[in-house]
DOVOPA-793522 format. One record per residue (C-alpha): x, y, z. Coordinates in Angstrom, 3 decimals, padded with zeros to 6 digits, m for minus. Layout:
<recs>
<rec xx="X" yy="Y" zz="Z"/>
...
</recs>
This chain:
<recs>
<rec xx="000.000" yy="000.000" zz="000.000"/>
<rec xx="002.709" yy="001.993" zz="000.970"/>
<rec xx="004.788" yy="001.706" zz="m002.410"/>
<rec xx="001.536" yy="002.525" zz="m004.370"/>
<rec xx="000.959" yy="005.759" zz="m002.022"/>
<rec xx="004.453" yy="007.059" zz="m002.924"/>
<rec xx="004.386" yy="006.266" zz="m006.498"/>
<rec xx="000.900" yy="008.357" zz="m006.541"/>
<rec xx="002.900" yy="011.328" zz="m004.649"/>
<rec xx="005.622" yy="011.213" zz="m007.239"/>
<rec xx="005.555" yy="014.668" zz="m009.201"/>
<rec xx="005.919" yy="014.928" zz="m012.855"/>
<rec xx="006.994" yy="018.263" zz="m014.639"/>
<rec xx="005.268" yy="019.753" zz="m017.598"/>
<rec xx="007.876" yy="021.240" zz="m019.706"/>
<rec xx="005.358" yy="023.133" zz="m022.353"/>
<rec xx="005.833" yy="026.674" zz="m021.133"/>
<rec xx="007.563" yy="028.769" zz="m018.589"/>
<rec xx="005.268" yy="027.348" zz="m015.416"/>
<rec xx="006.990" yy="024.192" zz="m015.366"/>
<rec xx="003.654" yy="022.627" zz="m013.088"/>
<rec xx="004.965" yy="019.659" zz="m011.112"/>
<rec xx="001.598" yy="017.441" zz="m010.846"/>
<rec xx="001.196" yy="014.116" zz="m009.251"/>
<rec xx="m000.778" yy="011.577" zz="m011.179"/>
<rec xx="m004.368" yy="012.589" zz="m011.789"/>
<rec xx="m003.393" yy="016.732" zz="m011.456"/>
<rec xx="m004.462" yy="019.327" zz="m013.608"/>
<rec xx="m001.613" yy="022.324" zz="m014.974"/>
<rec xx="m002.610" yy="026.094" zz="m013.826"/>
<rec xx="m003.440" yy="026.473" zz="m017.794"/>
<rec xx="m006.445" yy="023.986" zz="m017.130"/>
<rec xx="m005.954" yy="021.647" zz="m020.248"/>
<rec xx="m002.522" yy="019.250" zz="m019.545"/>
<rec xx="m003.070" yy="016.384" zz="m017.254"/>
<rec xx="m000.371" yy="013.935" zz="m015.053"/>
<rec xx="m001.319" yy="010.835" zz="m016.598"/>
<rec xx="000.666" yy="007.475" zz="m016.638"/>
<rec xx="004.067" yy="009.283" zz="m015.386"/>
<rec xx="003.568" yy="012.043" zz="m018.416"/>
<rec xx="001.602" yy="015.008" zz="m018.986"/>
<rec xx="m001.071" yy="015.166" zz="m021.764"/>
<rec xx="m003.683" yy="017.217" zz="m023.494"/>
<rec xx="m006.685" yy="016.804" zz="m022.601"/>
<rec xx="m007.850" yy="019.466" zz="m025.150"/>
<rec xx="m006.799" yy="017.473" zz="m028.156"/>
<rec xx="m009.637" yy="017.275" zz="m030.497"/>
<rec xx="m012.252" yy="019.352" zz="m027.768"/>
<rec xx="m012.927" yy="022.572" zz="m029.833"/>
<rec xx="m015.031" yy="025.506" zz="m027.739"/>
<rec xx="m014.928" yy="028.157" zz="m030.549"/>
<rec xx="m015.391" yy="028.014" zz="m034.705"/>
<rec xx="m016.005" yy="030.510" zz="m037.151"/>
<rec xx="m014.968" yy="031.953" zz="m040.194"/>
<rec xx="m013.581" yy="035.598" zz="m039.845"/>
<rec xx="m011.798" yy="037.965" zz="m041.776"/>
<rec xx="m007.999" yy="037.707" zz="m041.223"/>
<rec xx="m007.776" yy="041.246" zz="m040.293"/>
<rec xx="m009.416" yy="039.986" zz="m037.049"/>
<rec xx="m006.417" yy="037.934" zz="m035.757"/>
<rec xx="m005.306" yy="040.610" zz="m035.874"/>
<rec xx="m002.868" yy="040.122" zz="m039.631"/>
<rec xx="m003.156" yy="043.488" zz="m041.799"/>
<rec xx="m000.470" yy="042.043" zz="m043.913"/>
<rec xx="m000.899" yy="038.610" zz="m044.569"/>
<rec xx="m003.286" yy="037.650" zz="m047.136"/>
<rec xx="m005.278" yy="040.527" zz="m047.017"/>
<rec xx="m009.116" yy="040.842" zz="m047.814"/>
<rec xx="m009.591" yy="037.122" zz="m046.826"/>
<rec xx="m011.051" yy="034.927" zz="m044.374"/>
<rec xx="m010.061" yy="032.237" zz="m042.012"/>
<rec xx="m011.676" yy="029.474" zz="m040.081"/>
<rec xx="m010.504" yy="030.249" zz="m036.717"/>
<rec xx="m011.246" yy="027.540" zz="m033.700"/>
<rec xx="m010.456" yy="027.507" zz="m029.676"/>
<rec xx="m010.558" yy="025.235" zz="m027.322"/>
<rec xx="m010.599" yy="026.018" zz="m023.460"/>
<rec xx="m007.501" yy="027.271" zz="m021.150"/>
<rec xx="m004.458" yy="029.766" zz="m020.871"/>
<rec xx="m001.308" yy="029.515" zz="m018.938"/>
<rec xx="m001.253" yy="033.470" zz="m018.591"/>
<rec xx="m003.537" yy="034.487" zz="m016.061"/>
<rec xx="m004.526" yy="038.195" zz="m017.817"/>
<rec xx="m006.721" yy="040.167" zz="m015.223"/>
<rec xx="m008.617" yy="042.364" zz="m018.350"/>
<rec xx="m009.000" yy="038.928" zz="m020.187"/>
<rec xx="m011.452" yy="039.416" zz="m023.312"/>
<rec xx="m011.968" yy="035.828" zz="m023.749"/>
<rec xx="m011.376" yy="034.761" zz="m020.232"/>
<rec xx="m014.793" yy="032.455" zz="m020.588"/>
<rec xx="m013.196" yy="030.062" zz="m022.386"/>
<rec xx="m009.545" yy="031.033" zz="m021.568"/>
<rec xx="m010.140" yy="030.421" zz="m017.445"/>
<rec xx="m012.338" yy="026.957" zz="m018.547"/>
<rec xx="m011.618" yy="023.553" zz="m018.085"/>
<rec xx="m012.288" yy="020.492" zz="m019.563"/>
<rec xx="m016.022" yy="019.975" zz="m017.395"/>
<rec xx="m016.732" yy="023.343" zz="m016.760"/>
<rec xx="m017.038" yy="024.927" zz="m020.906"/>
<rec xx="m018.973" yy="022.710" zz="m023.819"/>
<rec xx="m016.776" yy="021.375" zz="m026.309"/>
<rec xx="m017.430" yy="019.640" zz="m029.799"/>
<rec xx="m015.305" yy="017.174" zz="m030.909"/>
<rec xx="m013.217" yy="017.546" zz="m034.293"/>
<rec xx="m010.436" yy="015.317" zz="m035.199"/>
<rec xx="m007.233" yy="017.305" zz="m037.199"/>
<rec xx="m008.012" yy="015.644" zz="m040.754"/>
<rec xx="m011.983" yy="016.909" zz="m040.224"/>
<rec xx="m011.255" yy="020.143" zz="m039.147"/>
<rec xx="m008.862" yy="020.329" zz="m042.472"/>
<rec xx="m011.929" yy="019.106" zz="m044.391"/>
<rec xx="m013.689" yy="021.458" zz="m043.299"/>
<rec xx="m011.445" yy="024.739" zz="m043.976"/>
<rec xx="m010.986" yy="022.817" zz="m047.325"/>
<rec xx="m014.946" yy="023.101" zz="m048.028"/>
<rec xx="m015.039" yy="026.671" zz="m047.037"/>
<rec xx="m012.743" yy="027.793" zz="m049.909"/>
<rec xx="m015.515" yy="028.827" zz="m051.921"/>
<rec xx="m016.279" yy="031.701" zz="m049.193"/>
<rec xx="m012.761" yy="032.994" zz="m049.345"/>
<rec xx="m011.220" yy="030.848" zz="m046.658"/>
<rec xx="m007.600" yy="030.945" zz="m047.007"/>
<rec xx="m006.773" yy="028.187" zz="m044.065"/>
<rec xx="m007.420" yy="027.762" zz="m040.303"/>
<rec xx="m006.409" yy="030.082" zz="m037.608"/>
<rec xx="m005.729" yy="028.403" zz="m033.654"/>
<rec xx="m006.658" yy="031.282" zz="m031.865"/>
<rec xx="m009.916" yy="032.565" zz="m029.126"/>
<rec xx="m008.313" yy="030.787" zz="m025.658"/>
<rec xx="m004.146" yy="029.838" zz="m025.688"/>
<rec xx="m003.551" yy="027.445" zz="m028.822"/>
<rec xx="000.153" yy="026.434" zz="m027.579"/>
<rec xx="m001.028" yy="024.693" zz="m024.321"/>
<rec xx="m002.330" yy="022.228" zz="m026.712"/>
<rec xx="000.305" yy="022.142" zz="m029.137"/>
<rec xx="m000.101" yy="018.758" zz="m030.368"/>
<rec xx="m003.417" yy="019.724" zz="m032.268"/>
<rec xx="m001.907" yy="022.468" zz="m033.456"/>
<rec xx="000.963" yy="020.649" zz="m034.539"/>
<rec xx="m000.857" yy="017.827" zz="m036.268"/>
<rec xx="m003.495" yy="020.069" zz="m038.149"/>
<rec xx="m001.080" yy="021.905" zz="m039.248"/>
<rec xx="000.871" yy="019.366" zz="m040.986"/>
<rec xx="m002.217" yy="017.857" zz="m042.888"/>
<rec xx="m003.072" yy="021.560" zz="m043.674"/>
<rec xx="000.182" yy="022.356" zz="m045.182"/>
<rec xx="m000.072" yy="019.088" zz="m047.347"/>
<rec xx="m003.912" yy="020.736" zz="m048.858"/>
<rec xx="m001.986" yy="024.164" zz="m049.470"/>
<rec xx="m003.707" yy="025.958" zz="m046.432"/>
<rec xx="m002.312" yy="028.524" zz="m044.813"/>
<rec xx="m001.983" yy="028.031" zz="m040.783"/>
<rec xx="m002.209" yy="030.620" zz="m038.332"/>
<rec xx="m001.201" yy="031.302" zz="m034.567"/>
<rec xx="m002.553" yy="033.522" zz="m032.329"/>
<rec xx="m000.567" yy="033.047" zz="m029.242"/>
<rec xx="000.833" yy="034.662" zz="m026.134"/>
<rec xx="003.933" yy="032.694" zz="m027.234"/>
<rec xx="004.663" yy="031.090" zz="m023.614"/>
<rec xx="006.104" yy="027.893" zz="m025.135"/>
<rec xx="009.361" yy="026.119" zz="m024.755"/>
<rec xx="011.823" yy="026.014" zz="m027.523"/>
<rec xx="011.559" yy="022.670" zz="m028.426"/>
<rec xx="008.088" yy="022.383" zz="m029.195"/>
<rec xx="008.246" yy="025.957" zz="m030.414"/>
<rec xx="010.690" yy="023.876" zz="m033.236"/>
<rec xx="008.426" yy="021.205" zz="m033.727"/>
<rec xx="005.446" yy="023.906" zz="m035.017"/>
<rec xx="007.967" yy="026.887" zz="m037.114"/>
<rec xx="008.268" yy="024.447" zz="m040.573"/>
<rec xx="004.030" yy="023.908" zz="m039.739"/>
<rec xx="003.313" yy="027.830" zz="m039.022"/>
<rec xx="002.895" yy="030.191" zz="m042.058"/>
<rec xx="001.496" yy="033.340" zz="m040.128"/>
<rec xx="001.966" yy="034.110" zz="m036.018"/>
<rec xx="000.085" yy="037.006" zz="m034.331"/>
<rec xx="002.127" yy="036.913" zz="m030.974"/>
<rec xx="000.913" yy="039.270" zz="m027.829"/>
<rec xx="003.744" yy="040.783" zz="m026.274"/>
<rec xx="001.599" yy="041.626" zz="m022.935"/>
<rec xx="003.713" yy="044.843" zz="m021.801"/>
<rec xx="007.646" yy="045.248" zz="m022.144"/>
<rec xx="009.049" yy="044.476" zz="m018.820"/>
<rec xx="009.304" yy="041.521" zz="m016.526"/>
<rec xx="007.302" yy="043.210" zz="m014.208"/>
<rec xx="004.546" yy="043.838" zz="m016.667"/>
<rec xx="005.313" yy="040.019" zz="m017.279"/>
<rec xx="005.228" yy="038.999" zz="m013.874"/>
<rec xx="001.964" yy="040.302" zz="m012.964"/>
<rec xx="000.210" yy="038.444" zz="m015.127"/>
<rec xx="001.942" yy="034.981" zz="m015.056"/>
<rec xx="003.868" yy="034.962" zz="m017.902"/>
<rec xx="007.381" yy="034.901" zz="m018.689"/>
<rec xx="009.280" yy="037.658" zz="m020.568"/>
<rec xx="012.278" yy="036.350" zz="m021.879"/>
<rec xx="010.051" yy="033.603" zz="m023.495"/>
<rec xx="007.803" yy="035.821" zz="m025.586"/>
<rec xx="010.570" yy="038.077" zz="m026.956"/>
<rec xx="012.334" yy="034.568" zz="m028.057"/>
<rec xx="009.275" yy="033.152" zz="m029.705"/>
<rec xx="008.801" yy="036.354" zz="m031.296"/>
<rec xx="012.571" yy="036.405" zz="m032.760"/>
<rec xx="012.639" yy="032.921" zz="m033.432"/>
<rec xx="008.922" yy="033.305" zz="m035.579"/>
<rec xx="010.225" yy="035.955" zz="m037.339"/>
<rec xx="013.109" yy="033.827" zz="m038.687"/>
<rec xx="010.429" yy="031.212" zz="m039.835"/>
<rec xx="007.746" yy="032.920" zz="m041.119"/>
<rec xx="005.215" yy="035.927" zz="m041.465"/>
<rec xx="004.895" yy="037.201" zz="m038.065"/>
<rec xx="002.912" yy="040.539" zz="m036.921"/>
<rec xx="002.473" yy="041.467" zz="m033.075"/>
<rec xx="000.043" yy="043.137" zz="m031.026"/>
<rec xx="000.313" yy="044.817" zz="m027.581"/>
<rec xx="m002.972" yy="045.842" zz="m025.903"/>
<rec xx="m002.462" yy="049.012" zz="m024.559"/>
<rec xx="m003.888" yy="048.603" zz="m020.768"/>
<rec xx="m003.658" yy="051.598" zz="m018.274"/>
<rec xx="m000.940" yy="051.116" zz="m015.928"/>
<rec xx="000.617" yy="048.327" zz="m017.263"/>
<rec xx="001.598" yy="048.713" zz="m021.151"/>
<rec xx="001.246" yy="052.439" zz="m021.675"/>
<rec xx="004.615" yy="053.925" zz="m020.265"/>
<rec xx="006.198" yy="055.970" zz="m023.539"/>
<rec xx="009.843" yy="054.508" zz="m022.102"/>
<rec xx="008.667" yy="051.026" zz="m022.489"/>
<rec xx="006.991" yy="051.921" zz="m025.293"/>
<rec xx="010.155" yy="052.829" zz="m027.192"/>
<rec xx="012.497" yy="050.088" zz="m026.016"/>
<rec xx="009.604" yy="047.638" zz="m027.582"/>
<rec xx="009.206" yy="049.122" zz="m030.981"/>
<rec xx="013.390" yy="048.898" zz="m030.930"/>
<rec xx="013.560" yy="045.628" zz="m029.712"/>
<rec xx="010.925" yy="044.866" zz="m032.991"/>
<rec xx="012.424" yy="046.681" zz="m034.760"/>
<rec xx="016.243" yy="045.373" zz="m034.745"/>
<rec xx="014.377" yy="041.953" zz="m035.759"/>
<rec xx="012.844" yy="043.636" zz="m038.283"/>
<rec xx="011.748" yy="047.478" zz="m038.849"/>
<rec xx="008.313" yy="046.320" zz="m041.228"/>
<rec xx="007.276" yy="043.553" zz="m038.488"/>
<rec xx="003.723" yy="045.094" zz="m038.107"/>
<rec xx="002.656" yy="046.388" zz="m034.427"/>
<rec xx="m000.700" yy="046.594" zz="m033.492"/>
<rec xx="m001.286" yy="048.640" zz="m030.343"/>
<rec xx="m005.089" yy="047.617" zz="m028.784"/>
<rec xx="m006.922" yy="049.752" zz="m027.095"/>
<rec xx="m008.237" yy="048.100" zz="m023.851"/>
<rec xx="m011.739" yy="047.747" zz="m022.078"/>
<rec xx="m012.297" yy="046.938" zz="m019.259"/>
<rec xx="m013.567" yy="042.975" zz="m018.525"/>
<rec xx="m013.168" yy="039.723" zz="m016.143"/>
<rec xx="m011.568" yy="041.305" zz="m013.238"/>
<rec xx="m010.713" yy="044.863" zz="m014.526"/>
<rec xx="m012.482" yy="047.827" zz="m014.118"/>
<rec xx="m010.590" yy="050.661" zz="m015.273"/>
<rec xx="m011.850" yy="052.743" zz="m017.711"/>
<rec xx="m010.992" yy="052.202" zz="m021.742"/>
<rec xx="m007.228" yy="053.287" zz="m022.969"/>
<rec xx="m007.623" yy="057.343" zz="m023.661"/>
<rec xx="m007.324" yy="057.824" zz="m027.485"/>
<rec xx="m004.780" yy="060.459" zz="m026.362"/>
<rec xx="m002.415" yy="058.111" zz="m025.087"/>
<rec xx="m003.221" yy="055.451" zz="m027.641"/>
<rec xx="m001.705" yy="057.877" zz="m030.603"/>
<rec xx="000.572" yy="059.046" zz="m028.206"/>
<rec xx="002.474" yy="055.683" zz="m028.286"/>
<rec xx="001.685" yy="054.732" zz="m032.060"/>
<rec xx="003.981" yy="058.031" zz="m032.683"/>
<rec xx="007.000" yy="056.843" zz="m030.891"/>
<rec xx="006.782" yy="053.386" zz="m032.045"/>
<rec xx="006.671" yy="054.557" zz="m035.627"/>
<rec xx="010.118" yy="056.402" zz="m034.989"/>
<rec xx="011.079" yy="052.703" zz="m035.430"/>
<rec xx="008.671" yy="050.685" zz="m037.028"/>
<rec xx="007.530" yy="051.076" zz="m040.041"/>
<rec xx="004.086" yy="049.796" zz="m039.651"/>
<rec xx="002.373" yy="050.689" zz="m036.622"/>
<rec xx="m001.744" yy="049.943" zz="m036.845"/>
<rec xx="m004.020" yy="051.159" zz="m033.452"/>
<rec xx="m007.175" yy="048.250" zz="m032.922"/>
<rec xx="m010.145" yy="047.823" zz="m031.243"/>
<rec xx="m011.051" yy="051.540" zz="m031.580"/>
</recs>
């Protein structure tokens, strides 16, 4: 009894993102979709989609990658940020029991992108909650995509390891990555690691066609200083990597008010000293 007690206690570490959860058998990751199963840790997303539709690309948000298009875009449930202003937080903050989910195997979701073509779909877009927590969809859609001559889109925070970061750049043709706020501070308050972000980012770029978006949240991503050290940071990467700065409103657990449209254009001029395409969202 005693050996089986221990071997139950023993914790196993994810190695997906930053968080590095140790879990004992049966335990759930803080991103609420990898399980301790059988001395490993799993999906338990795979296949369990919460969100489908087809939207126009400019939605990820991509204003440079096949514009004037559309995209089937799915979710499933969980994040391994923890984002207090959240926009999707009801499926991002989910787990497995607590969200509905329809099941749709990689080869039927790529049948089903394929049979939208007609209404200007492009490809399929892993976006709405995290995508990367559940990297092994992604991975394996992606591949039968690229074999129909889809196009295959991430919409990530980018808080993933480096080698399954290398098992999805030959499978990714377009990234939108969040870069939450530009210091580990920023970074720290909501969860998520800094270094990690700025490396996916970097190591996208080298890959593919990669755009990124920072929503602009009061007291958090809206300090000019910042502000300039990320478009340079971007920019030495490369100057025509598109930024998207977001203007924020309040939901989940914030409550201040909307970004001022003052402080919003504010920014978008001293990133342009840098960049050479700087677009302002969600106004």
């Amino acid at each position: 009894m005693s050996a089986n007690k221990n071997d139950a206690q023993t914790k196993i570490s994810c190695q997906v993102c930053p968080r590095h959860c140790r879990l004992k058998e049966g335990d759930i990751g803080f991103c609420g979709a990898r399980q301790a199963k059988g001395g490993q840790v799993i999906s338990i997303s795979y296949n369990r989609i919460t969100a489908i539709g087809l939207d126009p690309i400019e939605k990820k948000p991509l204003s440079f990658f096949r514009p004037g298009e559309k995209i089937l875009s799915v979710g499933s449930f969980g994040c391994n940020m923890n984002c207090y202003f959240c926009q999707n937080f009801d499926i991002a903050r989910a787990g497995k029991d607590s969200v509905p989910t329809r099941y749709i195997a990689p080869v039927e979701l790529v049948g089903l992108a394929l049979s939208l073509k007609d209404q200007g779909n492009c490809g399929i877009a892993f976006t709405y909650n995290e995508p990367l927590i559940g990297y092994e969809y992604v991975r394996d859609t992606a591949a039968i995509a690229r074999e129909n001559n889809l196009e295959t889109v991430v919409v990530t925070n980018g808080q993933l390891a480096t080698d399954f970061l290398d098992e999805l750049l030959p499978l990714i043709t377009a990234w939108n990555i969040d870069l939450k706020a530009f210091s580990e501070k920023g970074y720290h308050k909501l969860g998520g690691d800094f270094a990690t972000t700025k490396k996916t980012i970097e190591r996208a770029a080298a890959h593919a066609h990669v755009e990124v978006t920072t929503l602009i949240v009061p007291g958090l991503s809206d300090n000019p200083d910042e502000m300039k050290a990320e478009a340079e940071f971007l920019a030495a990467i490369d100057r025509s990597l598109p930024l998207h700065l977001s203007r924020y409103f309040p939901s989940y657990h914030s409550s201040e008010a909307a970004t001022d449209m003052q402080v919003l254009r504010m920014l978008r001029d001293i990133a342009a000293q840098a960049l050479d395409h700087v677009i302002l969202g969600n106004v």
